[in-house]
Backbone as JSON Lines, residues from 0, in Angstrom:
{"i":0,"aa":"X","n":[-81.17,84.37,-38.86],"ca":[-81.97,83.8,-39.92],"c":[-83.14,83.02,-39.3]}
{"i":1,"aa":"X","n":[-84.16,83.51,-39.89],"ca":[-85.81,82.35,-39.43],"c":[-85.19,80.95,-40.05]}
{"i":2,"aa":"X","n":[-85.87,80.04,-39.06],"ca":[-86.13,79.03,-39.65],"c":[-87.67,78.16,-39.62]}
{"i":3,"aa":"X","n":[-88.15,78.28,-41.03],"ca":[-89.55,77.71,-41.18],"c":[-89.67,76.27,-40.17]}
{"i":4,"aa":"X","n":[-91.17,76.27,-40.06],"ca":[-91.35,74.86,-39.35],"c":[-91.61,74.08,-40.22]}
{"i":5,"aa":"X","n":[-91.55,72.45,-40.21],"ca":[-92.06,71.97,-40.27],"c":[-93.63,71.74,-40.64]}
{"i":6,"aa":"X","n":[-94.55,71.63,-41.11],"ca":[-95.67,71.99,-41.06],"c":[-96.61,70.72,-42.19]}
{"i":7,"aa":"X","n":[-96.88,70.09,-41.47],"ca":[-97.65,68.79,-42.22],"c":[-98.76,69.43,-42.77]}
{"i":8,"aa":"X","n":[-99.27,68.68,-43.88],"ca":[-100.5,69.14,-44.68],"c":[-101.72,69.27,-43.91]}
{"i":9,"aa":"X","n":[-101.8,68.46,-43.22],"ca":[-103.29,68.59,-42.4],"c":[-103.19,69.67,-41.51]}
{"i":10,"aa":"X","n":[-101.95,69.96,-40.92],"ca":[-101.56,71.15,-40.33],"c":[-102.18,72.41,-40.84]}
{"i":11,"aa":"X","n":[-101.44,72.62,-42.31],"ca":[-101.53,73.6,-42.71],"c":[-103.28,73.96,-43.22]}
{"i":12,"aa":"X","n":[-103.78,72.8,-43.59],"ca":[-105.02,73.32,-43.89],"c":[-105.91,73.23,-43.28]}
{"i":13,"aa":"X","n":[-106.15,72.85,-42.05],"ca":[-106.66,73.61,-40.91],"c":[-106.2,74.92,-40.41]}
{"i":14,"aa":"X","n":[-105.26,75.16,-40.85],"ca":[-104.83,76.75,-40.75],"c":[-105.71,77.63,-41.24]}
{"i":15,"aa":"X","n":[-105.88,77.09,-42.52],"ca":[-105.93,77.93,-44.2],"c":[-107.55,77.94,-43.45]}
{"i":16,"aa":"X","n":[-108.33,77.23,-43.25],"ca":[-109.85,76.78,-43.05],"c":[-110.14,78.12,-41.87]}
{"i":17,"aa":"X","n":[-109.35,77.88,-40.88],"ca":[-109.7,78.85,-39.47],"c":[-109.39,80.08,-40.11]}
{"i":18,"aa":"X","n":[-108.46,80.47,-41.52],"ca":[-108.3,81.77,-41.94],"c":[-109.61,82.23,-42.86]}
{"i":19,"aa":"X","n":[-110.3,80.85,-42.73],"ca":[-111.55,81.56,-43.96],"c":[-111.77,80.55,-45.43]}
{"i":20,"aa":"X","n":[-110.71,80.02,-45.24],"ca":[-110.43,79.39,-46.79],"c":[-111.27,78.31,-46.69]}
{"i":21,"aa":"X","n":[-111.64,77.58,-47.86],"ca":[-112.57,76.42,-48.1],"c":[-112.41,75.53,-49.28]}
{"i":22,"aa":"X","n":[-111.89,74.25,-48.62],"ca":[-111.14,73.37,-50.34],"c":[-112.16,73.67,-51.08]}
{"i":23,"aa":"X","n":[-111.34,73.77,-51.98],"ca":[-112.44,74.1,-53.37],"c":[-112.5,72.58,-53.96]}
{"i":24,"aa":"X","n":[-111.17,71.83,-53.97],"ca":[-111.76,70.54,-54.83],"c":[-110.46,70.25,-54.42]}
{"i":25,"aa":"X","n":[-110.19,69.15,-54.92],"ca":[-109.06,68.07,-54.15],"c":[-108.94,67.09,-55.69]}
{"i":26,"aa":"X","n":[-107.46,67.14,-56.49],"ca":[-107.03,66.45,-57.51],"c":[-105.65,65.61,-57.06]}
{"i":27,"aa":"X","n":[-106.11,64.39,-56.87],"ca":[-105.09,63.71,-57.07],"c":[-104.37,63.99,-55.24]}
{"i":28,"aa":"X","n":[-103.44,64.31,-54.91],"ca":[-102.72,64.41,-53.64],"c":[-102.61,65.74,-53.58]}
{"i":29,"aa":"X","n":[-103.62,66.86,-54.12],"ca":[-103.42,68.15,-54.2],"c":[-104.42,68.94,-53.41]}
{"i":30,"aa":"X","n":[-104.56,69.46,-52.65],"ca":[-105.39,70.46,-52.0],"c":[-105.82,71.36,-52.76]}
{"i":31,"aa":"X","n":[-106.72,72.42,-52.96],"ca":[-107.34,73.06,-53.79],"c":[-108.16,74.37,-52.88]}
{"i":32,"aa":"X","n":[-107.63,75.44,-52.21],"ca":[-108.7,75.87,-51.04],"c":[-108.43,77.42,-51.92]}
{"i":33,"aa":"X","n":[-109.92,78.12,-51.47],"ca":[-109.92,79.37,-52.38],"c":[-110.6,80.28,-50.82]}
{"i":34,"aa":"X","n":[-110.47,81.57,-51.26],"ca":[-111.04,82.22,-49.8],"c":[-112.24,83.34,-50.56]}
{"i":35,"aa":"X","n":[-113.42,83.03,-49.63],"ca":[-114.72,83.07,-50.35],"c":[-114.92,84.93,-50.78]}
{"i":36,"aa":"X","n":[-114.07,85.93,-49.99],"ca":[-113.93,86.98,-50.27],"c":[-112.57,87.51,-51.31]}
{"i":37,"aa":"X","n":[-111.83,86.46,-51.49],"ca":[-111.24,87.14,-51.82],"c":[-110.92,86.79,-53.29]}
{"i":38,"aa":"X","n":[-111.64,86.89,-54.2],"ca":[-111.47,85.98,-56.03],"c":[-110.02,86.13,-56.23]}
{"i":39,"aa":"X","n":[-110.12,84.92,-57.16],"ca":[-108.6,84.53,-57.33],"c":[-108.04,84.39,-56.95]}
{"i":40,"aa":"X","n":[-108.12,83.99,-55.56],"ca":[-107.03,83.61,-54.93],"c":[-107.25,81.71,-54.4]}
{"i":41,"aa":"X","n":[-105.47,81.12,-54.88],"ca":[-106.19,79.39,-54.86],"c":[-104.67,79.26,-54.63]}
{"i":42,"aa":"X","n":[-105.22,78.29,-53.14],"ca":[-103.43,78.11,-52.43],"c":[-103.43,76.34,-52.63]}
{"i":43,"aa":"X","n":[-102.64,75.58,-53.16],"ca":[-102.58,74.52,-53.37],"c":[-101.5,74.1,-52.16]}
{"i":44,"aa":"X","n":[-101.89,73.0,-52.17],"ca":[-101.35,72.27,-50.89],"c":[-100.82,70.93,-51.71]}
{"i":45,"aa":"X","n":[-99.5,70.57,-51.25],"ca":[-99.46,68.84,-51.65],"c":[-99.97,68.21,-50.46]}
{"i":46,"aa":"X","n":[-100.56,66.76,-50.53],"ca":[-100.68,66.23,-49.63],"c":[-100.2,64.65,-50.08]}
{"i":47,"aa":"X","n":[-99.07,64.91,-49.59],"ca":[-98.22,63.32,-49.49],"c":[-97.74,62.76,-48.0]}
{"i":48,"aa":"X","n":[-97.65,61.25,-48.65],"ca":[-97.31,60.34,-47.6],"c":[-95.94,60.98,-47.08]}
{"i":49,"aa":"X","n":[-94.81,61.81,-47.17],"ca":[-93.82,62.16,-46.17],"c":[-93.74,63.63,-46.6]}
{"i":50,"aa":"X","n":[-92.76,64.05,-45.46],"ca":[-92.38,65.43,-45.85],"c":[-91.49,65.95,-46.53]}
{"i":51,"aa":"X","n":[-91.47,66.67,-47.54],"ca":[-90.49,67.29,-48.1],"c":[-89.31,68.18,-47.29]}
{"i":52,"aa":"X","n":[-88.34,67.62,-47.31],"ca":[-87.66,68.35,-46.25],"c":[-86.58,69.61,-46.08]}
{"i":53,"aa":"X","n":[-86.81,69.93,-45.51],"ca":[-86.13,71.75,-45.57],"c":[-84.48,71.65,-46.62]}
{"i":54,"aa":"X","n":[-84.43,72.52,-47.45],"ca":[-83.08,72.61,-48.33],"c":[-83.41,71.41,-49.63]}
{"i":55,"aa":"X","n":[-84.05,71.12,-49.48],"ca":[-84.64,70.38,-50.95],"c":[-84.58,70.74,-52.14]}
{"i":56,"aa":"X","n":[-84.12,70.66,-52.9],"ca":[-83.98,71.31,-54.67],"c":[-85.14,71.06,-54.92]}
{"i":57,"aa":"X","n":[-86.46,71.64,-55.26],"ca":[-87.77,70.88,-55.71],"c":[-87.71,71.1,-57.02]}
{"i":58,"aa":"X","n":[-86.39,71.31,-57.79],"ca":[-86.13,70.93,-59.7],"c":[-85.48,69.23,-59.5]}
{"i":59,"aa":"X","n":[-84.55,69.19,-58.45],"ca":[-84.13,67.94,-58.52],"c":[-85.24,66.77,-58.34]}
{"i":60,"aa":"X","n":[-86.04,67.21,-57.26],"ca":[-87.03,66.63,-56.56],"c":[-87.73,65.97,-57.73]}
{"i":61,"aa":"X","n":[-88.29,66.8,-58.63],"ca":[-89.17,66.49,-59.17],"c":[-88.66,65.76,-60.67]}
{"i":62,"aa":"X","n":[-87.46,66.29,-60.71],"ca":[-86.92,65.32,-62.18],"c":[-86.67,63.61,-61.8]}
{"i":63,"aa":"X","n":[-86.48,64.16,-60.14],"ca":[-86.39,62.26,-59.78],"c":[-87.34,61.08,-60.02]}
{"i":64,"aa":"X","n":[-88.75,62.02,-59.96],"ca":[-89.2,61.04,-59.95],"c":[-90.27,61.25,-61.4]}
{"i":65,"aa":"X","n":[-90.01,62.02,-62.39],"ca":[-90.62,61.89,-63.79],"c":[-89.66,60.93,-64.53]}
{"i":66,"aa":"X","n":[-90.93,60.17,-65.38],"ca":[-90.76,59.0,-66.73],"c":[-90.45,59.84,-67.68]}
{"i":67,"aa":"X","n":[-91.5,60.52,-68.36],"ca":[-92.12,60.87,-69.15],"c":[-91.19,61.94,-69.99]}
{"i":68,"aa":"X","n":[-90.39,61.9,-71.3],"ca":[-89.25,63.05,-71.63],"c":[-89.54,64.08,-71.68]}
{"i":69,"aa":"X","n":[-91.02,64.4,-71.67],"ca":[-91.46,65.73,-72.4],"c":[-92.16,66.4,-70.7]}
{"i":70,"aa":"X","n":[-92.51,65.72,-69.87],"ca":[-92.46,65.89,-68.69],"c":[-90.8,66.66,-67.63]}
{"i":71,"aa":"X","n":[-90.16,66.0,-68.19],"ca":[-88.33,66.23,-67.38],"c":[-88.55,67.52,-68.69]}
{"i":72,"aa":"X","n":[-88.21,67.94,-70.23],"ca":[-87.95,69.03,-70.75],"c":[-88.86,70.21,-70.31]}
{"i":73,"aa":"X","n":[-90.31,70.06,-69.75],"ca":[-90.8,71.09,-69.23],"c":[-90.54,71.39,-67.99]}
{"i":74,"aa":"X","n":[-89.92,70.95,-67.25],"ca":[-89.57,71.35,-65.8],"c":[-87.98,72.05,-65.62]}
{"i":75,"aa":"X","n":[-87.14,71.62,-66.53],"ca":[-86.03,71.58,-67.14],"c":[-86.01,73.33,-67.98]}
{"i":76,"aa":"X","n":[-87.11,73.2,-68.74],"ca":[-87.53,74.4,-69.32],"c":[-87.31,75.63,-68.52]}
{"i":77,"aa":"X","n":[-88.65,74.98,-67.75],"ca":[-89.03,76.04,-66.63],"c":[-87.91,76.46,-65.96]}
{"i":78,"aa":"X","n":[-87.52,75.39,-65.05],"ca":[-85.86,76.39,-64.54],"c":[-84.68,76.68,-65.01]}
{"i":79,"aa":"X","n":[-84.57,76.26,-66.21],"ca":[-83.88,77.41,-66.86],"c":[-84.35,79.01,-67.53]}
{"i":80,"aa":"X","n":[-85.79,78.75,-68.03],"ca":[-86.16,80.1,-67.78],"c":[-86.33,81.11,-66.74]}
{"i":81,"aa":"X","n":[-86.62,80.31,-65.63],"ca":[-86.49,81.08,-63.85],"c":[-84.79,81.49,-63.49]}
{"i":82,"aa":"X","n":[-84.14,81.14,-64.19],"ca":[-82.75,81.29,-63.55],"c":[-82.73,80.8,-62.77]}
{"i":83,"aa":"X","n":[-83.37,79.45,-62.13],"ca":[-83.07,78.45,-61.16],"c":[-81.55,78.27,-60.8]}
{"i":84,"aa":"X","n":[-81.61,78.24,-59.69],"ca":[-80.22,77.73,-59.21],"c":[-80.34,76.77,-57.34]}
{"i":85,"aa":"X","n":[-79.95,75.74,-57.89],"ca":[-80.38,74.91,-56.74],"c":[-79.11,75.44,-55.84]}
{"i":86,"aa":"X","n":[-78.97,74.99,-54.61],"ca":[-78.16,74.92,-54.0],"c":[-77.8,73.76,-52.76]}
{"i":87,"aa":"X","n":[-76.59,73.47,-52.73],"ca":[-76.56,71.99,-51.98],"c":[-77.19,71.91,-50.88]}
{"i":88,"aa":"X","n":[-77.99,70.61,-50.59],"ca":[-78.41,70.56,-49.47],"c":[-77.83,71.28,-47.4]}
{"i":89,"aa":"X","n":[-77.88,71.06,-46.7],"ca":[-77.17,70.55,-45.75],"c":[-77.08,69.98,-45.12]}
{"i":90,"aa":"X","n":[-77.98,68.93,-45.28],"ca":[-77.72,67.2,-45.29],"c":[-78.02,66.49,-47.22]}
{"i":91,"aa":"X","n":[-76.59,66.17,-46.72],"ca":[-76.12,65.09,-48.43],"c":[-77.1,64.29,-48.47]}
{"i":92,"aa":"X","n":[-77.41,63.56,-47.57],"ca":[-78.05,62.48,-47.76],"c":[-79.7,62.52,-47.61]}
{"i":93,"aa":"X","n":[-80.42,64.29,-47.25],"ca":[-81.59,64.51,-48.15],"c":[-81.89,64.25,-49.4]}
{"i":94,"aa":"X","n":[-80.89,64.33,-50.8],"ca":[-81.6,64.02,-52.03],"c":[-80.9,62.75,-52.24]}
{"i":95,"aa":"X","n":[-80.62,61.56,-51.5],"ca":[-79.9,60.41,-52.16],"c":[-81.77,59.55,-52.21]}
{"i":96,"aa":"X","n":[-80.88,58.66,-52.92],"ca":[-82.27,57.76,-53.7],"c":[-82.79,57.0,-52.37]}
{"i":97,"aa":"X","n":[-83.78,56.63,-52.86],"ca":[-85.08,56.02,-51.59],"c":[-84.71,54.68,-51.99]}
């Protein structure tokens, strides 16, 4: 089995840049880079203060840290329409509280 690297945001989009790509616009902690030949195509990047770390539920991830009810029922939505199925970490103590 591969195992992905690691790969910090600034990492990656200096990647994306030497492949051609060029932020298109930058919202919030979000990268925005489009590649000038090729339309429609727009690779978003997060760019946060830590890393998300390998085996992460990113349904759990993200219900952790929404207020908002109608925010948690659309994500909630969503993976139950995806047939989401998380699966346990393999470190427990990746999704325990900060």
């Amino acid at each position: 089995m591969n195992v992905l690297p690691v790969v910090r945001p600034r990492q990656l989009i200096r990647a994306l840049e030497r492949a051609g790509f060029v932020v298109h616009h930058v919202r919030g902690s979000h990268y925005y880079l489009r590649h000038p030949q090729k339309s429609g195509l727009l690779i978003t990047v997060p760019y946060h203060n830590r890393d998300l770390k390998r085996g992460t539920n990113p349904v759990a991830f993200r219900l952790r840290y929404l207020k908002a009810p109608r925010d948690i029922a659309v994500v909630k939505a969503a993976a139950e329409r995806t047939k989401w199925e998380g699966r346990p970490s393999p470190n427990p103590s990746a999704m325990a509280p900060h």
